[in-house]
N, CA and C of each residue as an Amber inpcrd file, in Angstrom:
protein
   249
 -10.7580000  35.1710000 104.2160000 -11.4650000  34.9730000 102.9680000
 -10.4860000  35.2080000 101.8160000 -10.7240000  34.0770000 100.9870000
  -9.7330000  34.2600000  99.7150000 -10.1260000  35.2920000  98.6330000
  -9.1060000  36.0410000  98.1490000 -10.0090000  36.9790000  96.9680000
 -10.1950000  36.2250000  95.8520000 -11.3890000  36.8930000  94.9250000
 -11.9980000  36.2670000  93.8120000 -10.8390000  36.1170000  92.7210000
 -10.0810000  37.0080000  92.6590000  -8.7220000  37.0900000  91.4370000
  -8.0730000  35.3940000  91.2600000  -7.9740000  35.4410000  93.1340000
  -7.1780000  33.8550000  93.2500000  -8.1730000  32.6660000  93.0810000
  -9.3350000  32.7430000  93.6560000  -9.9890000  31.7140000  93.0570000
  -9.7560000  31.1510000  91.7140000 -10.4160000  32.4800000  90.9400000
 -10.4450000  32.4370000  89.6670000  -9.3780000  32.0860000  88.8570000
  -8.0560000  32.8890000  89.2020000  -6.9830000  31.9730000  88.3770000
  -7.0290000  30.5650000  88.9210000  -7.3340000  30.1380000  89.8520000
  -7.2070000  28.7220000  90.2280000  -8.2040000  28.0750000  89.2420000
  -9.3330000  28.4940000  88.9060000 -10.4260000  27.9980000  88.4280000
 -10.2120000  27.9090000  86.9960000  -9.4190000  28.5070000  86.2810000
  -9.3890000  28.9250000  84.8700000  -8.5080000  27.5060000  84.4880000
  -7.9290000  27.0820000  85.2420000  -7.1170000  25.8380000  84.5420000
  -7.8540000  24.4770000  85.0720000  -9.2980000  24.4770000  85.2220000
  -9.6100000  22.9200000  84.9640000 -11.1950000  23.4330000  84.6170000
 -12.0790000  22.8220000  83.8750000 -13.4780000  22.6590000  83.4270000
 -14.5330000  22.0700000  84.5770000 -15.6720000  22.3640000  83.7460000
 -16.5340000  21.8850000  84.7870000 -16.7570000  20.6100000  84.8810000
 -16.4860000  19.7010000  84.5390000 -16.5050000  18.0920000  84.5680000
 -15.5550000  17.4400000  85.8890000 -14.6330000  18.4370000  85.9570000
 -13.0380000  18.4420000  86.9270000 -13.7720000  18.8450000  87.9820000
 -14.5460000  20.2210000  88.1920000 -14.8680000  20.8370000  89.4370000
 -15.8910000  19.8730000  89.9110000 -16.8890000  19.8140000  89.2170000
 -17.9550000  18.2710000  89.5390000 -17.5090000  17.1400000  90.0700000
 -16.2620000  16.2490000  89.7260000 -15.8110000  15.3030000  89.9470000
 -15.0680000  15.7910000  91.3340000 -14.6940000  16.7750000  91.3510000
 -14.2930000  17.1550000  92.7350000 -15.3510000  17.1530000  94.0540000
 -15.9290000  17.6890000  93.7840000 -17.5550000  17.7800000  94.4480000
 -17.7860000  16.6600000  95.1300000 -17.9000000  15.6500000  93.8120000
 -18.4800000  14.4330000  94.2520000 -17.6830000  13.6770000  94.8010000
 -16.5960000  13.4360000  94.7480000 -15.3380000  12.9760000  95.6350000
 -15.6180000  13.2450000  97.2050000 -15.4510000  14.8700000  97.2970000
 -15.9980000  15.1460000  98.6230000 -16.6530000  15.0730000  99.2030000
 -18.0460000  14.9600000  98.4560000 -19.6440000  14.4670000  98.8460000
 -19.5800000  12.6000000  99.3190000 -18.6340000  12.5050000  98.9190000
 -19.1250000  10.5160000  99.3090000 -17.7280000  10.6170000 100.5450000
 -17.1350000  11.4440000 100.2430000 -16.0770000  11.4440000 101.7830000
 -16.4790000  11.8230000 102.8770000 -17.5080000  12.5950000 102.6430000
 -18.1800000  13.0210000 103.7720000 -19.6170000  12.4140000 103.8310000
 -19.7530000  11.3210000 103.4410000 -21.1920000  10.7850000 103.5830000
 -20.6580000   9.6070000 104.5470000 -19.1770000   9.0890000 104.0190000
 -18.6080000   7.9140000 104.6560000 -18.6400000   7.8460000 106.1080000
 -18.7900000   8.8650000 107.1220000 -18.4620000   8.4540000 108.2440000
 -20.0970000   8.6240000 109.4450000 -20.9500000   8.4610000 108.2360000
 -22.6230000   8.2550000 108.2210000 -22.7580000   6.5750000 108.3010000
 -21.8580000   5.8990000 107.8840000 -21.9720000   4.7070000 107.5810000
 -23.4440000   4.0800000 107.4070000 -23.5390000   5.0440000 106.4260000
 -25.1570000   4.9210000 105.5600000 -24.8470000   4.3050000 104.4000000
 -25.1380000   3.1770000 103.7530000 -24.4720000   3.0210000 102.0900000
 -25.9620000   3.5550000 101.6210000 -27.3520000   3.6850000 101.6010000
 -28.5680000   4.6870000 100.8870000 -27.6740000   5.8810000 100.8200000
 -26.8330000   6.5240000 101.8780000 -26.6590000   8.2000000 101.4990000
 -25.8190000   7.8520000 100.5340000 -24.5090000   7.5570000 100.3240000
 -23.7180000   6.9720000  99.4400000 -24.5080000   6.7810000  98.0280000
 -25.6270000   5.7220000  98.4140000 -26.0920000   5.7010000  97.2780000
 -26.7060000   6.8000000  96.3690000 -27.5330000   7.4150000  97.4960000
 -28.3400000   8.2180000  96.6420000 -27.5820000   9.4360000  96.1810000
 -26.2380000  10.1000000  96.9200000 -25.3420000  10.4240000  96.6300000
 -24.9420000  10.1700000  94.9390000 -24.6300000   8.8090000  94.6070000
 -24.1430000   8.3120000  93.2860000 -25.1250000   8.6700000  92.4270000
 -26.4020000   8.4910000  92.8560000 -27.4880000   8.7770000  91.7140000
 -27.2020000   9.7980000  91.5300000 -27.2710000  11.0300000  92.4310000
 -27.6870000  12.3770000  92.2910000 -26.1960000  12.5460000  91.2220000
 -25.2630000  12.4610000  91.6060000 -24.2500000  12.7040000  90.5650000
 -23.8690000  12.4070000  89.3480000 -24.6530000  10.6960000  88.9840000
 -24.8040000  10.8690000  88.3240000 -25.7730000  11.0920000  87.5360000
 -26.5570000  11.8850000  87.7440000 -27.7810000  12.5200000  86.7940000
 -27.7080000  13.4780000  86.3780000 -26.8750000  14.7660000  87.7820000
 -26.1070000  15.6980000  87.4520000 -24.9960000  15.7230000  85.9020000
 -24.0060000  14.7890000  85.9970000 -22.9680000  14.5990000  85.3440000
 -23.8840000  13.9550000  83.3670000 -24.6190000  13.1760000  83.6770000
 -25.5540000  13.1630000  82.4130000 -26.4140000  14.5210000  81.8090000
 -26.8610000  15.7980000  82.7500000 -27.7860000  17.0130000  82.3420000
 -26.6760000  17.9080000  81.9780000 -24.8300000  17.5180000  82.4060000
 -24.6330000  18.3890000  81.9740000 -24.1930000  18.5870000  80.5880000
 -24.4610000  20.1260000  79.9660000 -24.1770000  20.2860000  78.4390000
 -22.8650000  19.7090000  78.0590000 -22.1980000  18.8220000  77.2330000
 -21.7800000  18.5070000  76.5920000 -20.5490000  19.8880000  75.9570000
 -21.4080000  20.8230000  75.7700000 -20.2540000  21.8920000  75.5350000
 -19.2240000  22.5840000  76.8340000 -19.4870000  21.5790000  78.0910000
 -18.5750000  22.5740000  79.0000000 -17.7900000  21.7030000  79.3300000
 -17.7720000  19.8790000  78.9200000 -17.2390000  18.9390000  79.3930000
 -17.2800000  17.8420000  78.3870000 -16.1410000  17.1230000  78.3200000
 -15.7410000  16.4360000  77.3820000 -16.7680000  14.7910000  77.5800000
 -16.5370000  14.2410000  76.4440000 -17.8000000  12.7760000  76.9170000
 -17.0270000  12.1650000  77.6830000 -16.4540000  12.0160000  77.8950000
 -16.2770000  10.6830000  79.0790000 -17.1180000  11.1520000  80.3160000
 -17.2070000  12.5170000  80.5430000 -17.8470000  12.6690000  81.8540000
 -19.4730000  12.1910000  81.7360000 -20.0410000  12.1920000  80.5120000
 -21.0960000  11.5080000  79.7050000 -21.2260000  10.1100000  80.5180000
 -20.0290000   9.4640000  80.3280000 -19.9090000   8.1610000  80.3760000
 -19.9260000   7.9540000  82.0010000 -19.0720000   8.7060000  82.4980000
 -18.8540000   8.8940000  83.9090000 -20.5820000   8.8310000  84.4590000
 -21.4230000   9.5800000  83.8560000 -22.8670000   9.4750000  84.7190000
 -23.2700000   8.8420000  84.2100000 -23.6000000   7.7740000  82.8790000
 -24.5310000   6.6930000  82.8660000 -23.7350000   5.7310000  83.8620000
 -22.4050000   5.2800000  84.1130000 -21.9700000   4.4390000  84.8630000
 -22.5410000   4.7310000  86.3860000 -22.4020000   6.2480000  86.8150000
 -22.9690000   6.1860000  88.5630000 -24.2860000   5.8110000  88.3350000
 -25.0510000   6.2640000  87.2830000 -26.4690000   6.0940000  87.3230000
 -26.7270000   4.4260000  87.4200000 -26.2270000   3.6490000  87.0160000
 -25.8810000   2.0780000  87.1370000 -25.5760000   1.5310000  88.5460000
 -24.7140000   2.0560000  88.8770000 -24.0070000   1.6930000  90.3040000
 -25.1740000   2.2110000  91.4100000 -25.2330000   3.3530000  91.2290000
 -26.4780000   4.0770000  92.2630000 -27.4910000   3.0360000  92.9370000
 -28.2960000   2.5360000  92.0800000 -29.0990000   1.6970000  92.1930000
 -28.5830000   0.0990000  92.6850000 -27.7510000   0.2380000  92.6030000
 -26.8010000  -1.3210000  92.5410000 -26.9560000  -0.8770000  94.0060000
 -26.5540000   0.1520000  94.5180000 -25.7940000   0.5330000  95.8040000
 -26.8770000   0.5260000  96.9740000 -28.0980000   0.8090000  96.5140000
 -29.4970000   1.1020000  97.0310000 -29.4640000  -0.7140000  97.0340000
 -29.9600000  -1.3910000  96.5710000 -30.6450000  -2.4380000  97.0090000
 -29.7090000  -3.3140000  97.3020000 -28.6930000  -3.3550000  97.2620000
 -27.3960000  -4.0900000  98.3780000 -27.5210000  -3.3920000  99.4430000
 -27.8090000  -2.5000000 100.0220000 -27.6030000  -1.6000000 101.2860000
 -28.7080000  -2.7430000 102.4420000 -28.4630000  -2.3320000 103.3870000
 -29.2080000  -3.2160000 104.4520000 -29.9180000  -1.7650000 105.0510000
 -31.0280000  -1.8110000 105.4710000 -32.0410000  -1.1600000 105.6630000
 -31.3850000   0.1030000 107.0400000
């Protein structure tokens, strides 16, 4: 187990928009070998709805921008998917 000191300096040099985008990176890497495109999809929604609720004061707008775009795609991704 890593101690909290090292986390934390690790953590202190990127925001929460960075740690999110990390997340979600990992979340669709590991949905990929489901060869589900719904999990994928609903995956994209959830992130980006997440990435739209979040405050504005902990993350710069593009990440703004970043979730109306998944919120777009999400749905794109859902009804292209084959059942």
């Amino acid at each position: 187990m890593l101690p909290l000191q090292l986390i934390d300096s690790f953590l202190l040099d990127y925001n929460v928009g960075q740690a999110l985008l990390l997340v979600f990176v990992l979340a669709t890497l590991g949905a990929l070998p489901l060869k589900s495109a719904k999990v994928v999809a609903l995956n994209t929604m959830a992130f980006g709805v997440i990435f739209l609720l979040t405050p504005q004061s902990l993350v710069p707008i593009h990440y703004l921008f970043l979730g109306i775009a998944l919120v777009i795609i999400g749905p794109l991704l859902w009804t292209t998917s084959r059942n």
